[in-house]
N, C-alpha and C positions, 0 to 999 in steps of 0.2 A: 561319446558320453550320452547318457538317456536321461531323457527330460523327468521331472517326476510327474504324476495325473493328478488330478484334483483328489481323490481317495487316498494318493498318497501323503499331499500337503498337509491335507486337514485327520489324517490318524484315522477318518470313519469311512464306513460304506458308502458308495455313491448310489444309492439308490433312489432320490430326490427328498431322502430326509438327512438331516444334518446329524439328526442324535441315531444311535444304535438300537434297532428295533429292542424291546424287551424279550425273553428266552420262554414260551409260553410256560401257565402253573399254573393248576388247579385251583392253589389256594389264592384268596381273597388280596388283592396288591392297595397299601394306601396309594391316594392320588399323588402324582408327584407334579413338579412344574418340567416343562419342554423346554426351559431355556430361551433364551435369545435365540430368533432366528432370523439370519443375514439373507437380505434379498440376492438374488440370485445373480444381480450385478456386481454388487460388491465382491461376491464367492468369482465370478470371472473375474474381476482386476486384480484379486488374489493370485488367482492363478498364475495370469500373464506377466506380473511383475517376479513370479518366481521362475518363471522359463527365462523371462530378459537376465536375470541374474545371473541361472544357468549359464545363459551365453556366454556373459561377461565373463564368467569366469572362465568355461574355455577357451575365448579368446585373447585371456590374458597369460594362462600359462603354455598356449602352446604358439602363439601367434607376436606379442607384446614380451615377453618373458626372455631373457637370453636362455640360447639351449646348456643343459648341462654338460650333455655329451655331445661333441659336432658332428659325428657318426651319422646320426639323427638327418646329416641337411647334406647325405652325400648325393643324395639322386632330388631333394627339392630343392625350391628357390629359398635362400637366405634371408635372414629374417631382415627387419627395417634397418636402415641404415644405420637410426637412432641406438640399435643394441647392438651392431659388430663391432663398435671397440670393447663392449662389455667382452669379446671374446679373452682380452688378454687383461683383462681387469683384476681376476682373481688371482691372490697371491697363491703359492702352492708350500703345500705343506712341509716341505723339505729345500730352501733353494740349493743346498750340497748337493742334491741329486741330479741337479741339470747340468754339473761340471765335469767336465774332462780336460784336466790341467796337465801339462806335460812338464819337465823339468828342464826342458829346454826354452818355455816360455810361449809353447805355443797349445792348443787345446779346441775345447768349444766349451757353450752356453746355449743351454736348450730352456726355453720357458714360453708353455701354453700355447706351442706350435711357432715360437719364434726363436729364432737360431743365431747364435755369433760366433764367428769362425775365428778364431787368432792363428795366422799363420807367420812364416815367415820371408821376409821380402828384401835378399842380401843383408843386412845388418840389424834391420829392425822389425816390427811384429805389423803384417797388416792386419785392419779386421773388415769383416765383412758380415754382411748382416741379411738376412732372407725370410721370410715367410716359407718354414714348411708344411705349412698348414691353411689353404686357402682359400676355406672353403665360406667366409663372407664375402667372396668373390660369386654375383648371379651367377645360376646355374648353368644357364645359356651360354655365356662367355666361356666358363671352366667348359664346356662342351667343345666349342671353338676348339679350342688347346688340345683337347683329348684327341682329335679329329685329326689337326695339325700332325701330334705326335706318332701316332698310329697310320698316316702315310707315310710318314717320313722312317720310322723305325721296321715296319710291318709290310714285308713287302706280298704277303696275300692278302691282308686289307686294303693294301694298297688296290690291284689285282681284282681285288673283286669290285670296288666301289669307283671302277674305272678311270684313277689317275693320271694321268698327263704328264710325261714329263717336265713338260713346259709349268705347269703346275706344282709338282716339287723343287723347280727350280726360285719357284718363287717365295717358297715356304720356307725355305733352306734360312734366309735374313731375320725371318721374323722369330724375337726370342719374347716369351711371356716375361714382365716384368713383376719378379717375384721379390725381387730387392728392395728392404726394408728402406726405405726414403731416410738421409740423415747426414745434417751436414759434418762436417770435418770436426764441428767441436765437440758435436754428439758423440763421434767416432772418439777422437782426441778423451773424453771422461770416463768413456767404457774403458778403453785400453789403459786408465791410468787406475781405475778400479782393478784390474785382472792385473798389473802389474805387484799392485799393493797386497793383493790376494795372494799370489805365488810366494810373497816375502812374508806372507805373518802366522802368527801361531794357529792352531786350533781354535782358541777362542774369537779368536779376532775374525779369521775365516768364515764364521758362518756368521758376525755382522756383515763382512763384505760381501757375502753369498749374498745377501739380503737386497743391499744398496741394488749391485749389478742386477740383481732381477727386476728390479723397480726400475733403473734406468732403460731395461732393455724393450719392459711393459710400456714404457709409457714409449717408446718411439717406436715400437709395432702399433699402439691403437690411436696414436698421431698419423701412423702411414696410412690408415683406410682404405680414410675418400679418396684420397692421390691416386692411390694402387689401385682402387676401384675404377678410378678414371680411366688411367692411362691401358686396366685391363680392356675396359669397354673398348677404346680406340686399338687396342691391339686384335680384340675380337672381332672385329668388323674387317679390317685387314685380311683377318682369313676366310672368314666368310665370303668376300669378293671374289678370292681364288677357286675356290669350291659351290657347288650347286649345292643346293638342298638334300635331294637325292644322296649325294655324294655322301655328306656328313651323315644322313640315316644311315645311310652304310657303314659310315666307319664305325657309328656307335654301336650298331649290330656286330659288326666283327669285334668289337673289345668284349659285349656281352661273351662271344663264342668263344674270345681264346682268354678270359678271364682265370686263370688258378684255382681250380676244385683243391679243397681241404681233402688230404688224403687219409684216408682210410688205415686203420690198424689193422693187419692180418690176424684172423681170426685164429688166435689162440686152440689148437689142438688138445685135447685132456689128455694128462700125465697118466700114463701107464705104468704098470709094477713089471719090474723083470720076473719072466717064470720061477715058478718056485718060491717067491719072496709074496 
């Protein structure tokens, strides 16, 4: 964002007069008055308190502000701790659209990167709950993971960033802890929500869409700090196993084997059969 200059603040030329030269004329001009003219300190404190504004303001919508798109925080650091439960704050515009109900009773629930799984466990429905979206998790830490994943899956990353096996045998235990924190009664309300849901009408359906999205929000942006914790102690974990080195490497090999967007073959121009 560009700061504005004194010329711009104040609408005139900066040329050390405040008023706008007059347009030279032959003819005869009445005397007029110059106006107030503000000493040159005041014209600086002017200034400076419109640049500190400035600031403010970029540092509020890009730095203070929750992001609108989390796209945005895939390769920086996450914003204050204070705005990542704002991540799962907003309600969204349809909650029927994050459902996948089966008629057996079993399904999901997707809402603002948080996910509930209803499956089934012999006779009755478990649920399960995760963060697919983890990206108020520090950058450093989700690096950790990537690092992790990518010797453990990738065996030229592996390969190249000179892994150990003794090293992925260590790796092999450690699972990132993506699961939405929540005790048995939290579980026990969701699942009697998705029960109530699969039994009722149309109408009633998209109150209950409603409730479940609300309950599923508020125990993603209660999981944070926990999940942020327990990431940090997971990320250190792998860190230990790995050199520095090692981790530059692996994050250079995920850059290399990343998925290019393919290309659409370029279209040939339509020909007429001879004679036509």
């Amino acid at each position: 964002m560009q700061f504005v200059g004194q010329s711009e603040v104040s609408g005139r030329r900066d040329d050390g007069d405040m008023n706008s030269s007059a347009t030279p004329s032959s003819e005869p001009t009445a005397p007029r008055s110059r106006g107030v003219r503000l000493p040159a300190s005041v014209v600086t404190v002017i200034v400076l308190l419109a640049m500190a504004a400035g600031a403010w303001f970029v540092w509020r919508e890009m730095f203070a502000s929750p992001p609108h798109d989390l796209s945005q925080y895939e390769t920086n650091d996450s914003p204050a701790a204070a705005a990542r439960a704002r991540f799962f704050d907003a309600p969204t515009s349809n909650p029927l659209a994050g459902i996948a109900w089966n008629k057996d009773g079993t399904g999901t629930l997707r809402v603002n990167g948080a996910w509930a799984g209803f499956k089934k466990d012999g006779k009755t429905i478990d649920v399960s709950l995760a963060y697919q979206d983890t990206r108020f998790i520090p950058f450093e830490d989700r690096m950790a993971n990537m690092a992790r994943a990518m010797a453990l899956v990738n065996r030229n990353a592996s390969a190249a960033a000179k892994v150990t096996t003794e090293q992925l045998d260590k790796l092999k235990p450690l699972v990132p802890p993506n699961n939405i924190p929540a005790s048995d009664a939290d579980k026990s309300k969701l699942l009697d929500l998705w029960t109530k849901y699969g039994a009722a009408n149309d109408a009633d359906k998209q109150v209950i869409a409603g409730q479940m999205e609300t309950a599923l929000r508020d125990l993603a942006a209660a999981g944070i700090e926990p999940t942020t914790r327990a990431y940090a102690d997971f990320a250190a974990k792998v860190r230990a196993i790995f050199t520095q080195d090692q981790i530059d490497e692996l994050r250079n090999q995920r850059r290399m084997n990343r998925p290019q967007p393919q290309q659409q073959p370029a279209q040939r121009p339509a020909t007429n059969p001879a004679g036509k």
